[in-house]
C-alpha positions as CSV (number, residue, x, y, z in Angstrom):
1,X,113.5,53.9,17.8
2,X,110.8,56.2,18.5
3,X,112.6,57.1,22.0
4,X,116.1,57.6,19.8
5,X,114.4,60.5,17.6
6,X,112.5,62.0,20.9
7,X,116.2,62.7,22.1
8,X,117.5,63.8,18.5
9,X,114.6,66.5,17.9
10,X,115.2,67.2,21.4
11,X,118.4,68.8,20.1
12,X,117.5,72.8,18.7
13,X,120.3,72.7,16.1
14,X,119.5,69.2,14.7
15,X,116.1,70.4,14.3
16,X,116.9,74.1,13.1
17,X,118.9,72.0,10.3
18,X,115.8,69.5,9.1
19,X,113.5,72.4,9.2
20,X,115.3,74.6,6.8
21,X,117.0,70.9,4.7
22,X,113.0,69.6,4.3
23,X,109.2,71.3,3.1
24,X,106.4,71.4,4.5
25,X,104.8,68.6,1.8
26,X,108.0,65.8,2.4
27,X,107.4,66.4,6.5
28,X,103.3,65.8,6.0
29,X,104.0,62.8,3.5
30,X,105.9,61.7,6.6
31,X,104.0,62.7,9.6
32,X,101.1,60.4,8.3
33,X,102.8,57.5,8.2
34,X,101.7,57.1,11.9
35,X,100.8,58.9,14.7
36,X,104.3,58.2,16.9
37,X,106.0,60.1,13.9
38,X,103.2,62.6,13.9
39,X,104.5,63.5,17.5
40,X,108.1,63.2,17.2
41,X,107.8,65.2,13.9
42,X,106.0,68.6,15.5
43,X,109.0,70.4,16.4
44,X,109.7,70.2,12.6
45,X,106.7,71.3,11.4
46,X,106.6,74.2,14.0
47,X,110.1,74.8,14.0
48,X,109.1,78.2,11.2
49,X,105.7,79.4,11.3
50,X,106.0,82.1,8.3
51,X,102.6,84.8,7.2
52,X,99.7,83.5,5.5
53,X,96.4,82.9,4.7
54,X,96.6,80.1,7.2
55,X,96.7,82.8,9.8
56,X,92.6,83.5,9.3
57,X,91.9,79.8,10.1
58,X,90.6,79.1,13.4
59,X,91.9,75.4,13.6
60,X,95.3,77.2,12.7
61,X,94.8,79.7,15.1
62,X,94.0,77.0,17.9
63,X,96.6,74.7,16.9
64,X,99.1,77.9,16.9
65,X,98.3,78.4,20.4
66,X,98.2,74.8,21.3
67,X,102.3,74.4,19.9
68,X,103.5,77.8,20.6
69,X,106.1,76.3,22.6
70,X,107.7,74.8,19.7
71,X,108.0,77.7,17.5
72,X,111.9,79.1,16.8
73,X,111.4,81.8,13.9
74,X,107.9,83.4,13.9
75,X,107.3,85.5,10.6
76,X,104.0,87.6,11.2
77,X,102.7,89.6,7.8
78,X,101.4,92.8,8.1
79,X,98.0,92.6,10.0
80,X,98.5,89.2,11.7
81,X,96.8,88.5,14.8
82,X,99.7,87.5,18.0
83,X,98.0,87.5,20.8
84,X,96.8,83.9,20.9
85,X,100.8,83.7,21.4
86,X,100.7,86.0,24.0
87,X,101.0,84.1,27.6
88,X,98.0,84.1,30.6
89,X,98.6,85.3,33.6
90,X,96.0,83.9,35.4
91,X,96.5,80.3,34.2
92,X,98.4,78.3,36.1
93,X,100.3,76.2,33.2
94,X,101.9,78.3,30.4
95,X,103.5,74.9,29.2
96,X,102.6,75.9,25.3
97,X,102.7,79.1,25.2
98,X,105.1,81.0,22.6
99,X,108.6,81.4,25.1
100,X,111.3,80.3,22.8
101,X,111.6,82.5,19.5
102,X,115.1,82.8,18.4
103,X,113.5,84.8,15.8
104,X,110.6,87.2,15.0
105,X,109.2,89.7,12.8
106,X,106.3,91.2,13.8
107,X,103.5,92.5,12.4
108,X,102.3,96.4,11.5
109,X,102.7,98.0,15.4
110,X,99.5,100.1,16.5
111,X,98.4,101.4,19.0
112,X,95.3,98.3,19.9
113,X,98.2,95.5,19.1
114,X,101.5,97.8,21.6
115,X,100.6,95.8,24.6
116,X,100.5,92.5,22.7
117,X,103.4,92.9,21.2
118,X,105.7,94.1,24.2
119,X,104.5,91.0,25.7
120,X,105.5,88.4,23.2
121,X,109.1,90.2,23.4
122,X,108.9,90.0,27.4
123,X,108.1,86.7,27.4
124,X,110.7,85.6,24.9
125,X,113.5,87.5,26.3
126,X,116.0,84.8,24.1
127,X,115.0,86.9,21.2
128,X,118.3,87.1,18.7
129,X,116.8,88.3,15.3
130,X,113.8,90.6,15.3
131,X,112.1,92.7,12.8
132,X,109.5,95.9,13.8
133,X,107.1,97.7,11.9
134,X,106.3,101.1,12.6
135,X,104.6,102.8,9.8
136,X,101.6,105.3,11.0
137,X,102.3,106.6,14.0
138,X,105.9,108.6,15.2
139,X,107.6,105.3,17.0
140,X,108.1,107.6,20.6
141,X,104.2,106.4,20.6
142,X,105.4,103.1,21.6
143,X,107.0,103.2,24.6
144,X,106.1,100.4,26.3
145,X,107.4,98.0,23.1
146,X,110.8,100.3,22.9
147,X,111.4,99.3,26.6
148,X,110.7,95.6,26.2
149,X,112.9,95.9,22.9
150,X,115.8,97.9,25.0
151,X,115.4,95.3,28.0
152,X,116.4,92.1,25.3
153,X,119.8,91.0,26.2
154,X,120.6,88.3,24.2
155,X,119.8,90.6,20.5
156,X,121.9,89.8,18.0
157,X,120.4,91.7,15.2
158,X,117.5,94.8,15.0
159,X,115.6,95.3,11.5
160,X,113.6,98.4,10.8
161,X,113.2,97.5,7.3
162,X,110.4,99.3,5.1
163,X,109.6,101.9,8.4
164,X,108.2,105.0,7.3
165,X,108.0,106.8,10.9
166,X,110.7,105.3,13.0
167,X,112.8,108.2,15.0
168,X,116.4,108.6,15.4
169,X,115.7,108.7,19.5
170,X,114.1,105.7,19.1
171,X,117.0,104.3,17.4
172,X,119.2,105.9,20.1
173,X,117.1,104.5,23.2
174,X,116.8,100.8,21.5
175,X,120.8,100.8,21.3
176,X,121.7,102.3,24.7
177,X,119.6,99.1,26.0
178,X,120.4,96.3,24.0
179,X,124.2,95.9,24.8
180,X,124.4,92.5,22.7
181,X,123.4,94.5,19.2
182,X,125.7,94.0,16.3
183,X,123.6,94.3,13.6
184,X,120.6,96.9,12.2
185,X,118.9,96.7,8.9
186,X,117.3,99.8,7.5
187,X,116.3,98.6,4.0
188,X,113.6,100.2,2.2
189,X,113.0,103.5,3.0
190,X,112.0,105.5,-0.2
191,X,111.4,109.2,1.2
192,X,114.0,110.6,-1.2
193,X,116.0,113.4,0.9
194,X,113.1,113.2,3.0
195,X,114.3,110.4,5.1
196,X,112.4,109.3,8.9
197,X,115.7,109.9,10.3
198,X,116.6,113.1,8.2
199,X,119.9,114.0,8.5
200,X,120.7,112.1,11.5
201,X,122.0,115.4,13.6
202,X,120.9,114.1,16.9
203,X,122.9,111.0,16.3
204,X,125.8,112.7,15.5
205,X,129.2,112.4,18.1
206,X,132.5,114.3,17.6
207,X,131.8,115.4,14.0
208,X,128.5,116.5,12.9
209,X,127.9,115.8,9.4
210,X,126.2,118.7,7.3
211,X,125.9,120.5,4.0
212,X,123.6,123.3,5.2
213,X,124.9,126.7,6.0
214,X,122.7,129.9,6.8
215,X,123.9,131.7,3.7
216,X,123.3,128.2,1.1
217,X,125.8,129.8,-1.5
218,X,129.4,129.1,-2.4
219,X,131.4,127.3,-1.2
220,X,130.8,127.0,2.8
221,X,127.5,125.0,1.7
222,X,129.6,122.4,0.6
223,X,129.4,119.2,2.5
224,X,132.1,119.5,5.5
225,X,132.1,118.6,9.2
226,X,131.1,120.8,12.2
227,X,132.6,119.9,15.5
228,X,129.6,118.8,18.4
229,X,129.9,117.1,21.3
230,X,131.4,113.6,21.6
231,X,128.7,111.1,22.4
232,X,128.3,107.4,23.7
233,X,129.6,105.3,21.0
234,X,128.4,101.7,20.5
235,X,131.0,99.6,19.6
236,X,129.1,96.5,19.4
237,X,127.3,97.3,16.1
238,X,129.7,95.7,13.3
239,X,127.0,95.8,11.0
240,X,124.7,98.4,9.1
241,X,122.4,97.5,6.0
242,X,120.8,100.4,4.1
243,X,119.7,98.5,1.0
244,X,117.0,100.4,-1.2
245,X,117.0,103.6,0.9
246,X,116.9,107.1,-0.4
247,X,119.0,109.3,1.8
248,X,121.3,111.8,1.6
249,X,124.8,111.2,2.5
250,X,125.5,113.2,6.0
251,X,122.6,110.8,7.3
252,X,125.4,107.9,6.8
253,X,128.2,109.9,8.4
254,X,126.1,110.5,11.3
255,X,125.1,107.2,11.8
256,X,128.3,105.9,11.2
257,X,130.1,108.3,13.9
258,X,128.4,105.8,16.7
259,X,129.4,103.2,15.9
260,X,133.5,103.1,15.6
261,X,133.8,99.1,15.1
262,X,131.6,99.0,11.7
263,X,132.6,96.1,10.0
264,X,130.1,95.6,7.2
265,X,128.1,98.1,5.3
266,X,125.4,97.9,2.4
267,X,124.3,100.6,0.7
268,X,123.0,98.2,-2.5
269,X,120.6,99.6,-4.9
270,X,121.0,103.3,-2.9
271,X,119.1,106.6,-4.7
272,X,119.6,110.4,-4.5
273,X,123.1,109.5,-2.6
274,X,125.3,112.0,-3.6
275,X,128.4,111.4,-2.6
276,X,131.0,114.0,-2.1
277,X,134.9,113.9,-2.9
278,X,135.9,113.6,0.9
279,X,133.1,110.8,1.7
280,X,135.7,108.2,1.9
281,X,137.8,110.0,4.0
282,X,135.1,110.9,6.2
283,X,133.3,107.7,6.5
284,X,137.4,106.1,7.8
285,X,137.6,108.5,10.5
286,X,134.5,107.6,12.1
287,X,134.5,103.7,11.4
288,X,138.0,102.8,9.9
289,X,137.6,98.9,10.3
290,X,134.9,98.2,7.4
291,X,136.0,95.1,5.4
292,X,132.9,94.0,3.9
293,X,131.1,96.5,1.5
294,X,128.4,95.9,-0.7
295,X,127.9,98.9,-3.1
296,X,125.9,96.9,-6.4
297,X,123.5,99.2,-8.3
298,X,124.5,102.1,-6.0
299,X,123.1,105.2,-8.8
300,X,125.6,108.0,-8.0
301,X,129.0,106.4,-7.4
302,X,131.5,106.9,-10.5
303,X,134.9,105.3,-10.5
304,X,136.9,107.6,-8.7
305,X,134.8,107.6,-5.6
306,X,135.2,104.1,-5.4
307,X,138.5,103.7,-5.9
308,X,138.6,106.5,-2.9
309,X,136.5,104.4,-1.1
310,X,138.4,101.4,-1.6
311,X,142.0,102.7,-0.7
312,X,140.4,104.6,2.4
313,X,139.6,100.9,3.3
314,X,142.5,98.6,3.0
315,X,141.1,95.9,5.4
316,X,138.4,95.1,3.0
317,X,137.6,91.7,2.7
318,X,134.8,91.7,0.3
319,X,133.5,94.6,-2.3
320,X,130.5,93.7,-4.0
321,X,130.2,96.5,-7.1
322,X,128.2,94.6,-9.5
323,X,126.1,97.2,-12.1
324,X,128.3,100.2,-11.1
325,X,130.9,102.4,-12.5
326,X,133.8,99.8,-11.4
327,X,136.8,100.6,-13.4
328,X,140.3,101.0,-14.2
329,X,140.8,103.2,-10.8
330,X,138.7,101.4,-8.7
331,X,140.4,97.9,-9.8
332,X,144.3,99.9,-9.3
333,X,143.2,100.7,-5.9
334,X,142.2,97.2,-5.0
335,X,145.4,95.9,-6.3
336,X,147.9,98.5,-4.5
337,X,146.0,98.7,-1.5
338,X,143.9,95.3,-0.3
339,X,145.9,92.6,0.2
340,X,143.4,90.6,2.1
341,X,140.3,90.9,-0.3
342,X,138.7,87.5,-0.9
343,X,135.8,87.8,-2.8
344,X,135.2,90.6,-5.3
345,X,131.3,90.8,-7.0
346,X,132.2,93.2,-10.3
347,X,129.3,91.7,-12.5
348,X,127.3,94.1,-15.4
349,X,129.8,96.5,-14.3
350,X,129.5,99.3,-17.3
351,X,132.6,101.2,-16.2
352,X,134.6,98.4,-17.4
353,X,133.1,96.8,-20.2
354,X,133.0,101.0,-21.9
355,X,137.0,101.2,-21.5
356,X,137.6,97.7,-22.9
């Protein structure tokens, strides 16, 4: 029997799905029913390694380095200590050492912890999900991590969630590298107008998002496009999440001119995101294919510039618009003009429940 499970747990999905199906107290109720089940059982209990106090325990930390082999999704907090992941060079056997993350999100970058963390990506270059944290220091001050980052081929998804000093180059050198990117998360980001990335200008291809003019009066400081020169788009990115992030809206148009094949984008729970009459129509002509939008508690949207939204999109799929203006427009324009919607999220939606 014992040899039966050996080849079961053997199998990454079947043990992806007992991790995430089981806790950790049923798994150590079972592990000490002997110590043959203790053995077959460690790829379970290692499977997720998430932060904790556990990570100030030196039996931890010795067992950590002992079963780093076995670990799949690594969740570091923000001062967690990685290098006893980080592999030897001089030692002969690097059997248990920490080489097959599918998923990790690593703790607060510096400057003393760079060269650790470049390493663990290096020497897990399988990497699909993975989360950085820059929050002191400008990000080009990490060099050596953005080229191990930019040298990941199999990336599925980027976060920079909650990053207070990433750069818009370093956004733009991550992405030129990592070919296989279709999603990035910027959630969290609460510098009001004052966003890391600003405006996005530099980002900008083709049409250069901006409400600024050198006079600032009438109506040429209005928000309109100004035509720059067409850059490398990146039509692998189908994804963009900008939950809880305090922007303005030409930093959305200028992302959004990159990346031509967007299908899903979340601006839930956005502040001081003005949105203009023409947004809709600008944000079509630079990624026409959204079908999956997520607009929830989204403070300065009213009805009509979701229902322009809406019929500037008539692929969508899915509209979450739960605690917004929703209305009579916005519901006309889903009727007349998106055939294929599936799933529609209008909950606490005041615009509605005022007319009715």
């Amino acid at each position: 029997m014992s040899s039966a499970c050996s080849r079961v747990f053997a199998i990454p999905n079947i043990v992806e799905c007992i991790s995430h199906s089981l806790d950790f107290k049923t798994i150590t109720v079972a592990v000490r029913v002997c110590r043959t089940w203790h053995t077959l059982w460690l790829p379970i209990i290692w499977h997720t390694i998430n932060n904790g106090r556990q990570w100030h325990r030196e039996d931890f930390l010795l067992a950590l380095a002992r079963h780093g082999n076995l670990i799949r999704v690594l969740q570091c907090s923000r001062y967690d200590d990685i290098s006893p992941l980080v592999s030897d060079p001089t030692l002969s056997n690097n059997d248990h050492q920490c080489q097959n993350l599918i998923s990790l999100v690593m703790p607060k970058t510096t400057r003393a912890n760079q060269s650790n963390q470049a390493k663990i990506i290096r020497q897990n270059p399988g990497l699909r999900d993975l989360s950085l944290a820059f929050h002191d220091d400008p990000s080009s001050d990490y060099s050596d991590l953005i080229h191990a980052v930019s040298d990941l081929r199999m990336l599925r998804r980027l976060a920079f969630d909650k990053n207070e000093t990433l750069q818009v180059e370093t956004l733009e050198a991550i992405v030129q590298g990592c070919t296989s990117l279709g999603e990035l998360s910027f959630k969290g980001i609460y510098f009001f107008l004052k966003h890391p990335f600003g405006t996005g200008d530099a980002f900008a291809s083709k049409w250069l998002a901006t409400s600024k003019t050198e006079e600032q009066t009438g109506p040429a400081c209005l928000p309109h496009d100004v035509p720059v020169q067409e850059k490398k788009a990146f039509p692998g990115i189908k994804s963009l999440l900008m939950d809880d992030v305090a922007c303005s809206q030409d930093l959305i148009l200028n992302l959004a001119s990159r990346f031509p094949n967007l299908e899903r984008l979340s601006l839930q729970s956005s502040s001081e995101l003005y949105f203009s009459k023409d947004f809709s129509s600008r944000l079509a002509q630079r990624s026409p294919h959204i079908k999956w939008l997520n607009i929830s508690k989204t403070e300065d949207m009213d009805d009509s510039t979701m229902a322009a939204l809406i019929r500037n999109f008539p692929g969508l799929q899915t509209l979450i618009a739960d605690q917004t203006r929703f209305s009579k427009k916005s519901l006309n324009a889903l009727i007349e003009c998106c055939p294929d919607l599936e799933v529609l999220d209008i909950r606490e939606t005041y615009g509605l429940e005022s007319e009715s």
